[in-house]
N, CA and C atoms of all chains as a GROMACS GRO file, in nm:
protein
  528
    1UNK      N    1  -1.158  -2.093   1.319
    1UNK     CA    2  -1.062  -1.991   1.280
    1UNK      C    3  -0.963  -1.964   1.394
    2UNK      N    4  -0.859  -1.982   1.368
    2UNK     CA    5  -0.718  -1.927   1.461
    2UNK      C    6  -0.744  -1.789   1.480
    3UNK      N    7  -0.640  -1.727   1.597
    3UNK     CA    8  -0.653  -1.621   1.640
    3UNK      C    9  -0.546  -1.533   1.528
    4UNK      N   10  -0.443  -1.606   1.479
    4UNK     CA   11  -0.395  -1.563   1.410
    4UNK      C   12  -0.418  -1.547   1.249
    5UNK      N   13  -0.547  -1.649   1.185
    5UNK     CA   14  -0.615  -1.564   1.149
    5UNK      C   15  -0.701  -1.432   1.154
    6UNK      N   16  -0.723  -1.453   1.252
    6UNK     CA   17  -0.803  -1.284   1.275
    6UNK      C   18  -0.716  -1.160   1.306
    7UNK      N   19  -0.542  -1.260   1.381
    7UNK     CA   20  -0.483  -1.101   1.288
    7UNK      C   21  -0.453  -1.090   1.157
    8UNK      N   22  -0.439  -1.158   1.057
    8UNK     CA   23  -0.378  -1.139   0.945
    8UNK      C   24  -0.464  -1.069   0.872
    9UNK      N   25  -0.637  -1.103   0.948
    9UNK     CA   26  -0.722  -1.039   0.868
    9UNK      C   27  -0.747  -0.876   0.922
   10UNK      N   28  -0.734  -0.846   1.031
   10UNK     CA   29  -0.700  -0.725   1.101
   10UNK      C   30  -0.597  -0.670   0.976
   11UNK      N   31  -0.495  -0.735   0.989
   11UNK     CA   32  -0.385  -0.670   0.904
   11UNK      C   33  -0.446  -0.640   0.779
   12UNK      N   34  -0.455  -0.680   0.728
   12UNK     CA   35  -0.584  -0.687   0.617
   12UNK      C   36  -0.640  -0.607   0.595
   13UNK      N   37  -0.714  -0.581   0.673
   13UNK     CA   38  -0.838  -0.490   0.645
   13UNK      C   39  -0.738  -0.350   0.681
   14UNK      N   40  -0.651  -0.329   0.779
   14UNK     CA   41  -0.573  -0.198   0.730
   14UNK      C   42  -0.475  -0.194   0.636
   15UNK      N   43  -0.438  -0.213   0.593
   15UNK     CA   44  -0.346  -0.231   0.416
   15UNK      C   45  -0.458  -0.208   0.314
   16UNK      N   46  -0.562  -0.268   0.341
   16UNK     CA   47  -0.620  -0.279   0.236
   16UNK      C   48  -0.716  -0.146   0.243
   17UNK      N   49  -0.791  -0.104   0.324
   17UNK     CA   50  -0.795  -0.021   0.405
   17UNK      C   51  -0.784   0.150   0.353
   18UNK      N   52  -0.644   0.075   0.348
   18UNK     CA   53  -0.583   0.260   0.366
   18UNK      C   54  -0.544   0.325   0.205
   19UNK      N   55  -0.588   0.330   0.113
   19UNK     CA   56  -0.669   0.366   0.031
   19UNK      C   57  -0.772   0.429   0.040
   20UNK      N   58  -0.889   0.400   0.135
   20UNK     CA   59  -0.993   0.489   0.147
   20UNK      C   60  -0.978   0.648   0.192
   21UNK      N   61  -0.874   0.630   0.272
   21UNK     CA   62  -0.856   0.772   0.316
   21UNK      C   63  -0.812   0.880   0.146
   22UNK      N   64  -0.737   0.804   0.076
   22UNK     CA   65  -0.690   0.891  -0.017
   22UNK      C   66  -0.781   0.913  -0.163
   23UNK      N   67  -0.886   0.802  -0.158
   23UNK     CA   68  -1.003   0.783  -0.227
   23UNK      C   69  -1.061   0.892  -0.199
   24UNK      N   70  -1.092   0.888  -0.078
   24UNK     CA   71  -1.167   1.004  -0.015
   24UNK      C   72  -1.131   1.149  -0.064
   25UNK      N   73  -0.995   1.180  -0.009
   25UNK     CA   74  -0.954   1.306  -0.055
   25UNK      C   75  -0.922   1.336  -0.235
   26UNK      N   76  -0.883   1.232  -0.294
   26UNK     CA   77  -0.928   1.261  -0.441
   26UNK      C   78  -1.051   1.325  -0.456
   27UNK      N   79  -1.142   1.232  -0.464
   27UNK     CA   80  -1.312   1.240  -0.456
   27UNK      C   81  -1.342   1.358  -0.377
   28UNK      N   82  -1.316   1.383  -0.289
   28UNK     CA   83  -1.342   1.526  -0.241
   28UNK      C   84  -1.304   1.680  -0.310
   29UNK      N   85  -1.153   1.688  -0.337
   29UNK     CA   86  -1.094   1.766  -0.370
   29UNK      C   87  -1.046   1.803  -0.519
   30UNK      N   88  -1.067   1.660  -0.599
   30UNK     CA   89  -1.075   1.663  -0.744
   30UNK      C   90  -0.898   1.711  -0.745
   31UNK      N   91  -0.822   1.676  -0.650
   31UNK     CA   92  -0.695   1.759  -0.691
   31UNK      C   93  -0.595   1.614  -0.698
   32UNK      N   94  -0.520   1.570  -0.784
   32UNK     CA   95  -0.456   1.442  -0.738
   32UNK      C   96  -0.280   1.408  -0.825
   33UNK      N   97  -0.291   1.610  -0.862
   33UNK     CA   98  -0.169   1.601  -0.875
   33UNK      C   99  -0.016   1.586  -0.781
   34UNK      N  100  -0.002   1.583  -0.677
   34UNK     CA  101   0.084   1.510  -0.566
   34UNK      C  102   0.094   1.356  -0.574
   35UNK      N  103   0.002   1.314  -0.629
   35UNK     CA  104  -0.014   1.153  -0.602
   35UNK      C  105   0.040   1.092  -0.724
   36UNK      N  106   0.138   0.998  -0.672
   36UNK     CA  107   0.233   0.940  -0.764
   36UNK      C  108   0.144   0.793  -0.850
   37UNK      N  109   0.137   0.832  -1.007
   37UNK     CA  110   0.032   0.714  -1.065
   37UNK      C  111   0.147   0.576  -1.018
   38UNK      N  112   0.242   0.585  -1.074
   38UNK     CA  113   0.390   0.415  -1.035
   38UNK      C  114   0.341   0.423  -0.930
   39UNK      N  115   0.298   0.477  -0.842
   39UNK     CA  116   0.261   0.414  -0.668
   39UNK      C  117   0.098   0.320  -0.702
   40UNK      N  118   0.090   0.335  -0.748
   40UNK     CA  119  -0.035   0.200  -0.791
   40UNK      C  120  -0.066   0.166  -0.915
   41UNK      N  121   0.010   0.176  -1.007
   41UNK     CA  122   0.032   0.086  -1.063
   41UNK      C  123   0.135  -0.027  -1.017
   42UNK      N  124   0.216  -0.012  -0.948
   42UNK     CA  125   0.307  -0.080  -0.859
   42UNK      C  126   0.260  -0.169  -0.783
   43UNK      N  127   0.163  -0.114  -0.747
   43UNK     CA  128   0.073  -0.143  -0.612
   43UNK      C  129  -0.019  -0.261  -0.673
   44UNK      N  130  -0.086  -0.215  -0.796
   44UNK     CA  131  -0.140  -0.290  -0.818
   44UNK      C  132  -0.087  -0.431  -0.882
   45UNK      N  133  -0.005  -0.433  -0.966
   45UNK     CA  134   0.094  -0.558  -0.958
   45UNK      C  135   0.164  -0.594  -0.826
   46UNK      N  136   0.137  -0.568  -0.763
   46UNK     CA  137   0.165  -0.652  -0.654
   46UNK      C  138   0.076  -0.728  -0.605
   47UNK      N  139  -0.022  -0.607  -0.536
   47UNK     CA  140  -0.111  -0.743  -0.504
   47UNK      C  141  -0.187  -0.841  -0.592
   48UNK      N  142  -0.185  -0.819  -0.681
   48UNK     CA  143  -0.221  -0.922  -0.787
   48UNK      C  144  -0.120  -1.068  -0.744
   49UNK      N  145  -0.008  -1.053  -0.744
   49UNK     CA  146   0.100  -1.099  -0.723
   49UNK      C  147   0.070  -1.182  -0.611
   50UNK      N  148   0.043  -1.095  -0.493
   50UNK     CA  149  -0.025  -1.143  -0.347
   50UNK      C  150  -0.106  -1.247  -0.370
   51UNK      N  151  -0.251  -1.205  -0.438
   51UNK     CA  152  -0.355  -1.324  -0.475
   51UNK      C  153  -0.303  -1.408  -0.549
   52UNK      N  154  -0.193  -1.458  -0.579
   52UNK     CA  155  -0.188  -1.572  -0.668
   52UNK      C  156  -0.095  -1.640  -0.518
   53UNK      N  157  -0.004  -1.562  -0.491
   53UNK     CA  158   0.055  -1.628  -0.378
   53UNK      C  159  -0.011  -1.685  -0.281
   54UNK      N  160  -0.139  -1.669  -0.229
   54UNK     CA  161  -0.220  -1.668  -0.086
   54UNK      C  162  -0.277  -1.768  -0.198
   55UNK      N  163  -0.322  -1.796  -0.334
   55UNK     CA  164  -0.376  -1.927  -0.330
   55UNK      C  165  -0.272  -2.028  -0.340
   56UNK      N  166  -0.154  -2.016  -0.358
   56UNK     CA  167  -0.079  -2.143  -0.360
   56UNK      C  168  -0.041  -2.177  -0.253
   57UNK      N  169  -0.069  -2.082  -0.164
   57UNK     CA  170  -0.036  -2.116   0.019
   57UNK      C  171  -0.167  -2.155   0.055
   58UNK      N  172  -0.268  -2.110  -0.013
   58UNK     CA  173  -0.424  -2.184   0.058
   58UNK      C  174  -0.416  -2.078   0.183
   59UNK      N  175  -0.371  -1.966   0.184
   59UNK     CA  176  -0.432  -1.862   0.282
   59UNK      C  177  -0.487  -1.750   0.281
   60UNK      N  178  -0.642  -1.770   0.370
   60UNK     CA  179  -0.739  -1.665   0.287
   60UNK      C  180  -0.715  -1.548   0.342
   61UNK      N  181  -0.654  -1.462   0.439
   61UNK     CA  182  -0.684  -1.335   0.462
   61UNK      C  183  -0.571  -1.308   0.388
   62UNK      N  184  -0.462  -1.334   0.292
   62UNK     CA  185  -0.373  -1.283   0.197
   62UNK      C  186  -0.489  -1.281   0.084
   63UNK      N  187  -0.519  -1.367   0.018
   63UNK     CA  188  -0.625  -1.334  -0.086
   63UNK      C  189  -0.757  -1.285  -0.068
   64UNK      N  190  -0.840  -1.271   0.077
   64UNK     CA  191  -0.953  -1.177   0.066
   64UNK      C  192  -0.912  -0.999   0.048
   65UNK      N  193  -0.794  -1.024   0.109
   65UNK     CA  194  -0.781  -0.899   0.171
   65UNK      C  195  -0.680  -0.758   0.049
   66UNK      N  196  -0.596  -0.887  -0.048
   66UNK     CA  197  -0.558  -0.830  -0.145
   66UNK      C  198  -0.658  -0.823  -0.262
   67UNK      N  199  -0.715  -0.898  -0.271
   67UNK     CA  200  -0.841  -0.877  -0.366
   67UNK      C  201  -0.925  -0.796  -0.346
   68UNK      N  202  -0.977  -0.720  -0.208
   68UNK     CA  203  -1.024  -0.624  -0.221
   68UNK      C  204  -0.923  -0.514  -0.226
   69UNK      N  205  -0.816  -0.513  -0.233
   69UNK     CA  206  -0.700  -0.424  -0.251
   69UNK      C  207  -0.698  -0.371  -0.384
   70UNK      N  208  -0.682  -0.458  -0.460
   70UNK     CA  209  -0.701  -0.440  -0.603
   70UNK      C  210  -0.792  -0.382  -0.620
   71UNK      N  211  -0.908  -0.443  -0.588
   71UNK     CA  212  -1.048  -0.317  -0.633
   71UNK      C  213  -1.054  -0.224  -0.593
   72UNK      N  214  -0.998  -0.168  -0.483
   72UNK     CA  215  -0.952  -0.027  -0.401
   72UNK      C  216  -0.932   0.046  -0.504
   73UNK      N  217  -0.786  -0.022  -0.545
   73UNK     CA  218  -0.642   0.051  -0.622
   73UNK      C  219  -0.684   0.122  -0.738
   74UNK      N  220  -0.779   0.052  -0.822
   74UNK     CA  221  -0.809   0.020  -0.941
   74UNK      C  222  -0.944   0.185  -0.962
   75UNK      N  223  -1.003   0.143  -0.869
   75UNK     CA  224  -1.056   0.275  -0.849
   75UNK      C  225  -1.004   0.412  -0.845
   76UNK      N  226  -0.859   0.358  -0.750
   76UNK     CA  227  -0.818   0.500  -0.709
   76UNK      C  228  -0.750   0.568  -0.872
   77UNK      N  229  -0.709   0.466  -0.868
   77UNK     CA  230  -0.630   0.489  -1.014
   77UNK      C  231  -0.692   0.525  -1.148
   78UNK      N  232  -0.837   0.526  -1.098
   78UNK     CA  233  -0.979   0.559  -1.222
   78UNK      C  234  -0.989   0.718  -1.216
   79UNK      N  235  -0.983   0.718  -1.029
   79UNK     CA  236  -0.974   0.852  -1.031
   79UNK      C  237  -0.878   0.950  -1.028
   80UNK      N  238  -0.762   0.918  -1.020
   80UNK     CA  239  -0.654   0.976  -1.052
   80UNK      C  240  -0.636   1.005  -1.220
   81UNK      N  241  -0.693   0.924  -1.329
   81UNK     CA  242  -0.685   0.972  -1.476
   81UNK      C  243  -0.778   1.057  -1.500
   82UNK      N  244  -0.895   1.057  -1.455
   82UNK     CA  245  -1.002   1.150  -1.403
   82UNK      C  246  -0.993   1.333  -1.448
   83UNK      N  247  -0.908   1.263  -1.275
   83UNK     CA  248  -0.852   1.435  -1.261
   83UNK      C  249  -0.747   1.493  -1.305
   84UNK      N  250  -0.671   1.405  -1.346
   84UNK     CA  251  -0.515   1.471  -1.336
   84UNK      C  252  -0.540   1.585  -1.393
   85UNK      N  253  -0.465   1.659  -1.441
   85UNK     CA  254  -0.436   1.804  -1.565
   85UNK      C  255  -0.340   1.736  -1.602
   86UNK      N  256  -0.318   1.835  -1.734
   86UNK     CA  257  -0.245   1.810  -1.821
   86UNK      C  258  -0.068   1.878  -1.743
   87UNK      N  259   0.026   1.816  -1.792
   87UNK     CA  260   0.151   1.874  -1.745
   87UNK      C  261   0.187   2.002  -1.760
   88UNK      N  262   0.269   2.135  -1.653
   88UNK     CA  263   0.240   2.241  -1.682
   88UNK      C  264   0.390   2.189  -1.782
   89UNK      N  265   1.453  -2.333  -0.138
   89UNK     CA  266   1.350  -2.184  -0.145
   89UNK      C  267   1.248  -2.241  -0.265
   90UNK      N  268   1.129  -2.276  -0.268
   90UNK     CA  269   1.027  -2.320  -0.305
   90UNK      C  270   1.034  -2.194  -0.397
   91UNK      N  271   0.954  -2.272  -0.517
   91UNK     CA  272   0.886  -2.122  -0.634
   91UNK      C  273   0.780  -2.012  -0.584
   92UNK      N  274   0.696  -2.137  -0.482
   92UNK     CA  275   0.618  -2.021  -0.373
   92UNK      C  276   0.681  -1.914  -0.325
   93UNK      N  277   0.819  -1.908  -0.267
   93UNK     CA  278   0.841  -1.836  -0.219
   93UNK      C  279   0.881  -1.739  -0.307
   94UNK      N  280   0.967  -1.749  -0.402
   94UNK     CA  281   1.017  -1.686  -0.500
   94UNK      C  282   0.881  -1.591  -0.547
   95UNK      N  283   0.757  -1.623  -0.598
   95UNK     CA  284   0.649  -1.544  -0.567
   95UNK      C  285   0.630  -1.480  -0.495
   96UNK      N  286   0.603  -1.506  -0.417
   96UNK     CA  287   0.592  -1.418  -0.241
   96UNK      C  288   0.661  -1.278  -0.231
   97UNK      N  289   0.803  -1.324  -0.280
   97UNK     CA  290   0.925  -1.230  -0.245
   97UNK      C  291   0.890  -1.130  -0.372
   98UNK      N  292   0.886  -1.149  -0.475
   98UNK     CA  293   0.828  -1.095  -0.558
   98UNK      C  294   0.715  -0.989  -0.544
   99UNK      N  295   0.603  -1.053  -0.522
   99UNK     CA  296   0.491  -0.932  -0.510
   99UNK      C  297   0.498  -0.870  -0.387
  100UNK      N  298   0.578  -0.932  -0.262
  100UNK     CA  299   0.619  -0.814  -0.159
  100UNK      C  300   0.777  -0.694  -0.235
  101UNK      N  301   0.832  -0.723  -0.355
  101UNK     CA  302   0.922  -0.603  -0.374
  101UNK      C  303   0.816  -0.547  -0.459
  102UNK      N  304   0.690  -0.602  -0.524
  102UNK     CA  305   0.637  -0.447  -0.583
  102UNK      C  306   0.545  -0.416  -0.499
  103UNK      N  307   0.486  -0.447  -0.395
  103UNK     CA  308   0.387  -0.391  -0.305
  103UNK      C  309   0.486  -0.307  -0.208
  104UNK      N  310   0.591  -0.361  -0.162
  104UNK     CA  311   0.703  -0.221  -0.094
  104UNK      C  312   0.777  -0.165  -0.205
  105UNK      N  313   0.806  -0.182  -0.295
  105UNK     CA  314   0.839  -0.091  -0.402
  105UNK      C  315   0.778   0.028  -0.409
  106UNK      N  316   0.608   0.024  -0.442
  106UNK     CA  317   0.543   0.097  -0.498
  106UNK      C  318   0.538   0.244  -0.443
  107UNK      N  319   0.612   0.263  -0.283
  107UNK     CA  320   0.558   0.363  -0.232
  107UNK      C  321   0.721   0.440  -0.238
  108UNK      N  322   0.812   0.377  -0.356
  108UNK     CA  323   0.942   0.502  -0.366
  108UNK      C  324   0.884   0.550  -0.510
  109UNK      N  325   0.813   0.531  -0.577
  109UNK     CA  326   0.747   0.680  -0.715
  109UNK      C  327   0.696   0.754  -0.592
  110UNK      N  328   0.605   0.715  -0.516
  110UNK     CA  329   0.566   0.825  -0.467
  110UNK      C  330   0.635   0.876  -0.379
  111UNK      N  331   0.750   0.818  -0.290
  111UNK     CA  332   0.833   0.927  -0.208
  111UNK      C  333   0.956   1.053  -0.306
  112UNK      N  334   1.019   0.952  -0.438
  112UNK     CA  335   1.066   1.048  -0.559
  112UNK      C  336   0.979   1.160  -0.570
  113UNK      N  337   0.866   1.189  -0.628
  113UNK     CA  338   0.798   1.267  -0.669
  113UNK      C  339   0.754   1.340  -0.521
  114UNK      N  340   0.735   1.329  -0.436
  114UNK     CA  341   0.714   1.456  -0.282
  114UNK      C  342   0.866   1.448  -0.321
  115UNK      N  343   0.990   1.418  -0.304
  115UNK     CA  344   1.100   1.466  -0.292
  115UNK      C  345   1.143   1.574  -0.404
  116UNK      N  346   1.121   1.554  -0.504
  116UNK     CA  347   1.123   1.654  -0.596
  116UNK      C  348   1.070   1.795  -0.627
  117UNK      N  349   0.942   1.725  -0.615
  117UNK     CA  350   0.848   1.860  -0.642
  117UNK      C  351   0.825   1.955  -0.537
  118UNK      N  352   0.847   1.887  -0.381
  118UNK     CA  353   0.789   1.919  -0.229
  118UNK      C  354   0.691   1.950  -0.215
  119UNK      N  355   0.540   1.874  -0.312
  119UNK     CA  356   0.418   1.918  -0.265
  119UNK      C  357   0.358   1.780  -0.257
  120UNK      N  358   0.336   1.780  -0.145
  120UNK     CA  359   0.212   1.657  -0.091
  120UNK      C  360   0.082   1.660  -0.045
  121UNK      N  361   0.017   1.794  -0.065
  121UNK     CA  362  -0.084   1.847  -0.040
  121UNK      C  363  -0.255   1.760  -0.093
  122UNK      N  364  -0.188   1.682  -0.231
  122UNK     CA  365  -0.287   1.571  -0.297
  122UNK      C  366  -0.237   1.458  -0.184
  123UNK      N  367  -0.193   1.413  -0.112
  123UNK     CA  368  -0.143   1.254  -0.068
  123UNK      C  369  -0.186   1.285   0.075
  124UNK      N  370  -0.287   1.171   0.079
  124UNK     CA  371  -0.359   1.147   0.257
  124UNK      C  372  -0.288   1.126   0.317
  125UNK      N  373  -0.250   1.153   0.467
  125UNK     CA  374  -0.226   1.169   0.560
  125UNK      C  375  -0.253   1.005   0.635
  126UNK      N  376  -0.392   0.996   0.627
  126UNK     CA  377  -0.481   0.904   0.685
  126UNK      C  378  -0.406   0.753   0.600
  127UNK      N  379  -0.462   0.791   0.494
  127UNK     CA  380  -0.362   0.655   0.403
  127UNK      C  381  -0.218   0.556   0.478
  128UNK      N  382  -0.064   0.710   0.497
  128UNK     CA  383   0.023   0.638   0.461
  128UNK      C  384   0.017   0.583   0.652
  129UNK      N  385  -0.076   0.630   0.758
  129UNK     CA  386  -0.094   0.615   0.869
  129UNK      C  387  -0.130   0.444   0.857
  130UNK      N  388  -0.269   0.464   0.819
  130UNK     CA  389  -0.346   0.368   0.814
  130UNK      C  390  -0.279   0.215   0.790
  131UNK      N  391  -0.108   0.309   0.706
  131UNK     CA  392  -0.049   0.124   0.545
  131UNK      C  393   0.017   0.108   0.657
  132UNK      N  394   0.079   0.186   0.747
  132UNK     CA  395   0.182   0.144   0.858
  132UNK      C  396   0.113   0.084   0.973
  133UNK      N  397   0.016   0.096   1.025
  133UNK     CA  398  -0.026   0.019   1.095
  133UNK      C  399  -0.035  -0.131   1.044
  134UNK      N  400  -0.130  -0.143   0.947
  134UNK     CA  401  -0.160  -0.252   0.872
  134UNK      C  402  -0.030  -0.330   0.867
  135UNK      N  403   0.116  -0.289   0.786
  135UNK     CA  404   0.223  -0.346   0.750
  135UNK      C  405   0.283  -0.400   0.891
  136UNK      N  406   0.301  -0.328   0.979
  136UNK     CA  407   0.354  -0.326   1.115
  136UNK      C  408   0.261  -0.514   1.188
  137UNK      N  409   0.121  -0.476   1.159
  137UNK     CA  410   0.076  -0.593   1.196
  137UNK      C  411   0.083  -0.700   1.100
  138UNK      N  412   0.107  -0.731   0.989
  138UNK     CA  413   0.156  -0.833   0.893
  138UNK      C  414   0.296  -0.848   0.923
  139UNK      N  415   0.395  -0.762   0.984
  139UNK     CA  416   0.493  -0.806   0.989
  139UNK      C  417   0.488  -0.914   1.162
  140UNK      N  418   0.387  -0.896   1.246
  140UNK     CA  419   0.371  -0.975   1.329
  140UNK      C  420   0.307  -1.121   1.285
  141UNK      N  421   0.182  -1.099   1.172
  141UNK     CA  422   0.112  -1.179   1.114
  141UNK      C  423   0.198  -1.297   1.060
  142UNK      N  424   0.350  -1.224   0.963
  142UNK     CA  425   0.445  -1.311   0.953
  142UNK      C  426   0.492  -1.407   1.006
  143UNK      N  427   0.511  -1.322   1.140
  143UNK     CA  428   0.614  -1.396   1.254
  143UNK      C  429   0.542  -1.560   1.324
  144UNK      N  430   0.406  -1.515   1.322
  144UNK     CA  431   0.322  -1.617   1.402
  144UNK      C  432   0.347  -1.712   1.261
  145UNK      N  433   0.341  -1.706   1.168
  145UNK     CA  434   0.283  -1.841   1.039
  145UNK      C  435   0.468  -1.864   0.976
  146UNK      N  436   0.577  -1.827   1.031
  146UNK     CA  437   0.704  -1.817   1.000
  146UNK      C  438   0.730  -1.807   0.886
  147UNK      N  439   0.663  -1.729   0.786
  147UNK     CA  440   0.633  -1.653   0.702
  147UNK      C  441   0.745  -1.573   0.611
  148UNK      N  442   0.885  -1.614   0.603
  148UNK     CA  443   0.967  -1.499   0.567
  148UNK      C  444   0.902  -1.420   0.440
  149UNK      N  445   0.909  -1.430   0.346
  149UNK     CA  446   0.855  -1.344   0.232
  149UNK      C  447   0.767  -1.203   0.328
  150UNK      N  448   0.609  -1.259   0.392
  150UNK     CA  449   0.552  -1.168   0.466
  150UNK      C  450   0.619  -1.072   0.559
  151UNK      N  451   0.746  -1.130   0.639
  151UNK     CA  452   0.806  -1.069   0.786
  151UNK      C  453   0.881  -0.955   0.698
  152UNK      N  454   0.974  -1.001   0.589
  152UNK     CA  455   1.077  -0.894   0.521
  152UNK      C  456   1.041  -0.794   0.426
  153UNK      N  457   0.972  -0.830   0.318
  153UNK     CA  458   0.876  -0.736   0.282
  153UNK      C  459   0.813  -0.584   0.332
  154UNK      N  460   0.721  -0.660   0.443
  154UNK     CA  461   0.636  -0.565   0.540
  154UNK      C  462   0.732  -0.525   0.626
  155UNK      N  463   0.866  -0.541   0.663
  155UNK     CA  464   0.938  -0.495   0.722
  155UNK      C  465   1.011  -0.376   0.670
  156UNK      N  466   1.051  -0.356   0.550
  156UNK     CA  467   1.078  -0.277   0.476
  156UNK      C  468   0.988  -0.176   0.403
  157UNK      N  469   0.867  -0.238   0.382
  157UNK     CA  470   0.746  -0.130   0.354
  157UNK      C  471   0.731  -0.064   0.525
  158UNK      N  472   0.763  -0.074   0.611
  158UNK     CA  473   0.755  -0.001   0.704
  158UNK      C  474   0.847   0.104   0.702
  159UNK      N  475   0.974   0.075   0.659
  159UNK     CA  476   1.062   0.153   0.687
  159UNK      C  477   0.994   0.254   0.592
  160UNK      N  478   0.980   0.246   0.452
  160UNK     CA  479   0.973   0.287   0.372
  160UNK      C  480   0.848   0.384   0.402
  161UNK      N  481   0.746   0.339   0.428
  161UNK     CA  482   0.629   0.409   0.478
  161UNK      C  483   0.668   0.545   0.553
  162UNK      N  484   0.751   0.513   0.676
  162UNK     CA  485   0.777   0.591   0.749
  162UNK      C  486   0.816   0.705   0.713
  163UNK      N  487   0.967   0.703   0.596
  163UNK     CA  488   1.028   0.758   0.552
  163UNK      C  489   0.939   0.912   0.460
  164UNK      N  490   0.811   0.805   0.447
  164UNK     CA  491   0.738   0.924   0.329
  164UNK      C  492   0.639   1.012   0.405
  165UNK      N  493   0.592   0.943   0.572
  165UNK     CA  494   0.533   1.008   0.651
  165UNK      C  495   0.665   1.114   0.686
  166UNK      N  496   0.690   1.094   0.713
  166UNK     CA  497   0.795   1.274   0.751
  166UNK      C  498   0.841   1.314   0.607
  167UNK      N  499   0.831   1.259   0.522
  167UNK     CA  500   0.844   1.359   0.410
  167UNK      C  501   0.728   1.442   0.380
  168UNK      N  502   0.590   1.379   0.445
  168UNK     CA  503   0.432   1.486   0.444
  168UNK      C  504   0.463   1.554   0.557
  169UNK      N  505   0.503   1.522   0.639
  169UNK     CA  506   0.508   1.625   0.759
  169UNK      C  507   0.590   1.734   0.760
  170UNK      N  508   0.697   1.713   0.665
  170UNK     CA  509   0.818   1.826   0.618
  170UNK      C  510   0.782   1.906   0.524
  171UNK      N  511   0.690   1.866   0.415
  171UNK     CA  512   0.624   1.945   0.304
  171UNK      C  513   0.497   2.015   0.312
  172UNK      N  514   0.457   1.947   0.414
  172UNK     CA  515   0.318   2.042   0.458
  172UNK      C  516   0.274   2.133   0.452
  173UNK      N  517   0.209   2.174   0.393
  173UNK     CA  518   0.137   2.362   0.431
  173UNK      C  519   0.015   2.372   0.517
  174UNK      N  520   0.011   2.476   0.582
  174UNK     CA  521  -0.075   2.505   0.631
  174UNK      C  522  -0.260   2.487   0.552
  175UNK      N  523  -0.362   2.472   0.623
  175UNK     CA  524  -0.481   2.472   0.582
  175UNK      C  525  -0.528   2.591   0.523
  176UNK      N  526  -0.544   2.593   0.385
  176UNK     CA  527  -0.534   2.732   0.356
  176UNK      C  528  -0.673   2.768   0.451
   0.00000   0.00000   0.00000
């Protein structure tokens, strides 16, 4: 493994990452009206997008790292329908 | 410009896309009180180092993209820092 694999996967693992913090505070606070749903659904067509790209380049810390992105997202976005309320 | 790339460029405008619903909506409403802190910290680090990750694998799609999700990132971190309230 290159060194520059191990940053891409560094990079990686914070992008992919940083979701947890807001996972967290959903899941904590049950409150997730501030949080924009187009920000992942967006999100999530993208990196989808990502994993198809990183296999036609044959590079794995684009597709390990967006693939667990997606499963992040996908969550967050479970819990964001969850909680929302209804519109005042 | 390969179809690869044309991909690439692609799921980097909806993966930096995704984070203007959510800077619209804090701009509108001015409550960011649901949206982590830790998160949009965490995507800028991450992006900041993919945009190096780029540079090493000469990467354009990766370098411009993540270059602009930085800006963009940024832009929505001082929009939490401007909307902020205190801990109740």
């Amino acid at each position: 493994m290159e060194w520059t694999d191990v940053l891409g996967i560094v990079a990686g693992i914070c992008t992919t990452a940083s979701v947890i913090p807001q996972i967290r505070k959903a899941w904590k606070t049950k409150e997730v009206d501030d949080v924009s749903p187009g920000m992942f659904a967006t999100l999530m067509l993208g990196v989808g997008l990502w994993v198809i790209y990183g296999i036609t380049q044959d590079d794995l810390p684009i597709i390990v790292t967006n693939g667990a992105s997606l499963a992040l997202n996908s969550f967050m976005l479970y819990l964001m329908l969850r909680y929302r309320k209804k519109k005042k």
